[in-house]
N, C-alpha and C positions, 0 to 999 in steps of 0.2 A: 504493500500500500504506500499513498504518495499521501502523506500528512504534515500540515503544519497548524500547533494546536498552542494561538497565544494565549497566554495567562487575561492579558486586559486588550484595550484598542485603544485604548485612551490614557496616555502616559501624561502624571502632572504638569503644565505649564507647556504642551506641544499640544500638536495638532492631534484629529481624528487617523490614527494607523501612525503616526509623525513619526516615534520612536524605533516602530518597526520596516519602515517604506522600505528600505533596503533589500530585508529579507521577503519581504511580500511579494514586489517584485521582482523577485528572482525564483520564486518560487510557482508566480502564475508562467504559460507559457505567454511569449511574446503576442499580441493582438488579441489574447484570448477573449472568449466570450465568457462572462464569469456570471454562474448564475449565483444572485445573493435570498436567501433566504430570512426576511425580517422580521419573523414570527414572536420574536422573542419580546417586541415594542410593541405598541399598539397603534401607533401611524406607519404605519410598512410603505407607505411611498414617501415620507419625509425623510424614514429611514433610511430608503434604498437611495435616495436622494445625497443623501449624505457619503454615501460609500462611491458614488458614484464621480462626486465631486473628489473626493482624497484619490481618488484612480486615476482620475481623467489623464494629467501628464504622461501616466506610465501608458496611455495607450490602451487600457484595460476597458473592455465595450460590459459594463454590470448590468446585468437584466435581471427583476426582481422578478421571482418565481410566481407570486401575484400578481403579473402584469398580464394580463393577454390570454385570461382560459387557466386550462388544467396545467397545477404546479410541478406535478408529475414529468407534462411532456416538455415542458420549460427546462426540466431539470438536465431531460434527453437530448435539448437542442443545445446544450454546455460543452465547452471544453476544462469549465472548474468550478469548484464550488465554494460559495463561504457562506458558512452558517454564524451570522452576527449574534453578539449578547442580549442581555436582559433577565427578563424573566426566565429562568430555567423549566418550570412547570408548564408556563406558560408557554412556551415553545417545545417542549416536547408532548404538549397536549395535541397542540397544532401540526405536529408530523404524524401522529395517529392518525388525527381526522383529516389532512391529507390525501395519505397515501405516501407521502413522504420519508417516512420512517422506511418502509421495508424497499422504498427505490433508493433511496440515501445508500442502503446499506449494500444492496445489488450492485449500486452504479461503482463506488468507492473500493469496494473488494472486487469491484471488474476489473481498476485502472483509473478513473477520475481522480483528477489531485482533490483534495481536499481540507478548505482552512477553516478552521473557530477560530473565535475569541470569544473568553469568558464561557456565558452561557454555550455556545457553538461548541467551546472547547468539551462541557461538560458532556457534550453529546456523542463524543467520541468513544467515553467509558460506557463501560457494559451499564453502570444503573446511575440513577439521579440521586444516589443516594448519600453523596459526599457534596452537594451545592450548600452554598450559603443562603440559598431564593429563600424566599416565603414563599410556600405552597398559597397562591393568589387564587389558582384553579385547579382542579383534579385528572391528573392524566389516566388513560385507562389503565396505564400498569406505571413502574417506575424503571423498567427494564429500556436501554437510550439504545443506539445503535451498534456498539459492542466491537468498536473499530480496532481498540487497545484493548487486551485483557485486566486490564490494573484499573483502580480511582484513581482519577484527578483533584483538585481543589486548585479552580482558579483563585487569585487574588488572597493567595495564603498571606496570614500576618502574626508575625512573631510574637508572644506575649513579651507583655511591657510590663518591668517589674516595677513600676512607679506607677502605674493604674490602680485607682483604689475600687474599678468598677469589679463587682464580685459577682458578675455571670462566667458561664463556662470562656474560656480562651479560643483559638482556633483550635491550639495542641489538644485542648481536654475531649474536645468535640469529636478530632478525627480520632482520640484512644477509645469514646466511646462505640467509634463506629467497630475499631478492631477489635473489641470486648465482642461482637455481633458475629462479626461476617472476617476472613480471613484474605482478605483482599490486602497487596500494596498500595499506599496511597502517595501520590506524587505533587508536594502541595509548591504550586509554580506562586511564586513570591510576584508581583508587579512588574513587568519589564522583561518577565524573562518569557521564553515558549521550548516547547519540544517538537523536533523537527523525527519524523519516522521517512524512512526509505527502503522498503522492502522491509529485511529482517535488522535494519539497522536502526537505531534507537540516540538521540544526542539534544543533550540539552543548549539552547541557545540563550542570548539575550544581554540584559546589563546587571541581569542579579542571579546569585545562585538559589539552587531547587533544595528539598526538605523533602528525603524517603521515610515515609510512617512502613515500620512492619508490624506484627501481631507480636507482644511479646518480647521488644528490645526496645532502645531508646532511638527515637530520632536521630536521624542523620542527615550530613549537611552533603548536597551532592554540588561541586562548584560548576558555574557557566563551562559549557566544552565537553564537560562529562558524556562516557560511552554510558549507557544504558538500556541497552539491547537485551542482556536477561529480563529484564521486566515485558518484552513482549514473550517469553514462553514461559511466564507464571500460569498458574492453574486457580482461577479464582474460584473460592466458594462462598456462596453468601447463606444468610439463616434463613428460610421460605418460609418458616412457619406462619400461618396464618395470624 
């Protein structure tokens, strides 16, 4: 698979994609026709509007999958895809009812590059079940498109040992997940992304990544990092009703 799965899109004090343009466009093919998927907002042509305008220079023709009919055959007329943030619920609701969900996953395991951000990113992992979202709306399952075998956690943040706010941390949140479900969790700090190429797996950006495993302590994985054993983990999660 041809993936690049950013942490955020929106870097403090830069543009829409600004921090990452480099790697974006190097990553879409030249002239491509990139279908963007807005689901995750609720004005999807301001949206696509927006992504639209951060591409223009590179030459990149963005067509939102809500534009013109079925999102489905929109999706077919691509040479790549980007699944924007937001609401995570709320966008993986929206690929259910769709149809999107099981073409996403068709098209992407055929050969379609494929970029997230944030929410987009989450959609890569097998379930929704490591997002930061407020469930706003109810998807029919929490099972996402299962592109990586491992969690995600876009927009990871370190605890801060001067907060006197006493809810759970990010840390405390993904140990309860690994107390559940036996999954690795790869929590992409602000600025950074994970780029896959085939069987190849490498962290990019301007900050380094944080490996949650079931059972040890956090680990700090630096920008550059191989990480390719993480795509032949064997995730298992708790079904029980």
């Amino acid at each position: 698979m041809n993936l690049l799965l950013l942490s955020n899109s929106t870097q403090h004090g830069r543009g829409y994609l600004e921090h990452a343009l480099d790697t974006v466009t190097g990553f879409l093919p030249a002239g491509a026709r990139l279908a963007f998927v807005p689901y995750a907002l609720a004005d999807h042509d301001a949206y696509t509007a927006k992504v639209r305008d951060a591409l223009a220079g590179a030459g990149i023709d963005v067509r939102g999958v809500h534009e013109g009919g079925d999102p489905v055959a929109r999706l077919g007329e691509a040479d790549a895809v980007f699944v924007g943030g937001g609401n995570s619920f709320r966008l993986l609701s929206a690929l259910y009812r769709t149809g999107l969900r099981e073409a996403l996953t068709e098209a992407v395991t055929g050969g379609l590059p494929y970029m997230g951000a944030s929410a987009g990113t989450n959609m890569a992992a097998p379930s929704l079940r490591t997002t930061n979202d407020m469930p706003i709306v109810e998807p029919p399952s929490f099972e996402a498109l299962g592109l990586v075998p491992f969690q995600i956690n876009p927009h990871y943040l370190d605890p801060d040992p001067a907060s006197t706010h006493k809810g759970e941390t990010r840390e405390e949140r993904l140990t309860e997940f690994l107390e559940e479900n036996d999954v690795p969790v790869l929590g992409l700090r602000e600025g950074s992304w994970l780029r896959v190429e085939g069987t190849r797996a490498t962290l990019g950006g301007e900050r380094d990544a944080r490996l949650f495993l079931r059972g040890t302590a956090p680990r700090e994985l630096p920008t550059g990092s191989d990480v390719s054993e993480l795509l032949r983990v064997r995730a298992e999660f708790d079904t029980r009703a």
